[in-house]
C-alpha positions, 0 to 999 in steps of 0.5 A: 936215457933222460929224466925217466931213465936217470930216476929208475937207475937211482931208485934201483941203487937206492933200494940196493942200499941196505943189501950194501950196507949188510955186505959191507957189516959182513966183511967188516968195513962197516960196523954197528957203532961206525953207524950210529955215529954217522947217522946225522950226517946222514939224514942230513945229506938225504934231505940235502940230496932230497933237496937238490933232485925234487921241485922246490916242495916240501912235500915232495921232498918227504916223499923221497927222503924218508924211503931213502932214510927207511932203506938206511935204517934196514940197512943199519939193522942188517949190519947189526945182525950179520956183524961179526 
């Protein structure tokens, strides 16, 4: 598949992330507060993964962290608004 192919099927699973994350608030696997607990981990481990998967650029790896972070976020209010 190579390098182009790797970085379709990442983006694309990245931008399901919120759908995810709603399904998972719907059927009662994630919650509201599990979220807000874990966010720093989680922005952590974004610009980590950031880190790891662009060159050794600061801005290129803004460039993919804060979509991904964006994503995150919409997807924390979408657990927020269908948690039961």
């Amino acid at each position: 598949v190579g390098w182009v192919g790797t970085c379709m099927v990442a983006c694309g699973l990245a931008f399901e992330t919120p759908l995810g994350m709603m399904v998972l608030g719907w059927i009662g696997l994630l919650t509201p507060k599990g979220i807000k607990e874990w966010w720093r981990v989680v922005v952590l481990g974004v610009f980590v993964l950031a880190a790891i998967r662009t060159p050794p650029d600061p801005f290129t790896q803004l460039l993919l962290a804060v979509p991904l972070l964006c994503l995150f976020f919409l997807g924390y209010f979408l657990v927020k608004w269908t948690h039961k």
